[in-house]
C-alpha positions in Angstrom: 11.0 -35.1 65.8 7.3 -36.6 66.5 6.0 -39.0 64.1 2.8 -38.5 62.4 0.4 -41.2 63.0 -1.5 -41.7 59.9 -4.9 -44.1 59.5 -4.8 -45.2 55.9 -8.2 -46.7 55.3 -8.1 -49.0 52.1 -11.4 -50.4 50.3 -11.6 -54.0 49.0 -11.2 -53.7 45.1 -8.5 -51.2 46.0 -6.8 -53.8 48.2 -6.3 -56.5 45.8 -4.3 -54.6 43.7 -3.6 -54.6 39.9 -0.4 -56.5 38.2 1.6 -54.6 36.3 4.9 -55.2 34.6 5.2 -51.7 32.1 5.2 -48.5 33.0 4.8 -44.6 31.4 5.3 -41.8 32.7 4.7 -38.2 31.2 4.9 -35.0 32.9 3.5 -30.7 32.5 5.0 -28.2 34.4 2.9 -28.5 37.5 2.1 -32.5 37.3 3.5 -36.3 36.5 1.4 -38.6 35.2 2.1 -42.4 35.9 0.6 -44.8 33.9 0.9 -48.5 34.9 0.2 -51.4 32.6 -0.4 -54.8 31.6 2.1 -55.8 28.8 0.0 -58.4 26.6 1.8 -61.6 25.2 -0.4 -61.1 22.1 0.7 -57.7 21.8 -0.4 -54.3 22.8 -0.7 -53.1 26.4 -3.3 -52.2 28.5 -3.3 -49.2 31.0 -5.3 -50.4 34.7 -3.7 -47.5 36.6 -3.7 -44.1 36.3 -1.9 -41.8 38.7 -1.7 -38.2 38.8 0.9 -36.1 40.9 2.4 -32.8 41.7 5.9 -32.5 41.3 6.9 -32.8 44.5 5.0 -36.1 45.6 6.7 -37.8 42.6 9.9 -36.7 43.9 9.0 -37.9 47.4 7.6 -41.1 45.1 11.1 -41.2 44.1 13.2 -41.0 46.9 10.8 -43.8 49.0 10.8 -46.2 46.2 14.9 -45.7 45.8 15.3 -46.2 49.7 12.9 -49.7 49.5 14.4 -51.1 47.0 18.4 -50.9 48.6 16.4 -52.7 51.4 14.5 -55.1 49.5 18.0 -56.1 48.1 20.1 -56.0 51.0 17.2 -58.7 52.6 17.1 -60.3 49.3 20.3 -59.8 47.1 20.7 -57.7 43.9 17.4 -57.6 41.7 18.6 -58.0 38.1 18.5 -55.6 35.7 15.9 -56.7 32.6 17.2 -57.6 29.8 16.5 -55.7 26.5 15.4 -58.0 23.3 17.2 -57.4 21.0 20.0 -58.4 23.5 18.9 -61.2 24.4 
């Protein structure tokens, strides 16, 4: 199989990125819709990413994201599970 060689050109403000630590998603028949965002001690949340997909790329989303995180953890052990609130 020959590997695609892919230049992935990034701007500046897209480079630094955006914490987030909550995440929605939503979906129609033909798209998913990923909403990331900042979870407010005060209260509240506010979305700073929007990200809209077909069905297919989110399953590909999937799959890539389920692959990096068994290597993330076999590098850097288990990643815990969060805790719910009322459980805590």
């Amino acid at each position: 199989m020959n590997e695609l060689k892919l230049d992935i050109q990034i701007d500046k403000d897209t480079a630094i990125g955006r914490y987030t630590n909550l995440a929605l998603i939503a979906h129609t028949k033909n798209e998913f819709i990923l909403d990331f965002a900042l979870l407010q001690p005060q209260g509240g949340a506010l979305v700073v990413s929007r990200i809209i997909t077909s069905p297919q790329h989110a399953k590909a989303l999937l799959r890539s994201l389920a692959e990096n995180v068994a290597r993330y953890e076999e590098t850097f052990g288990p990643i815990p599970e969060p805790v719910a609130e009322n459980q805590a």
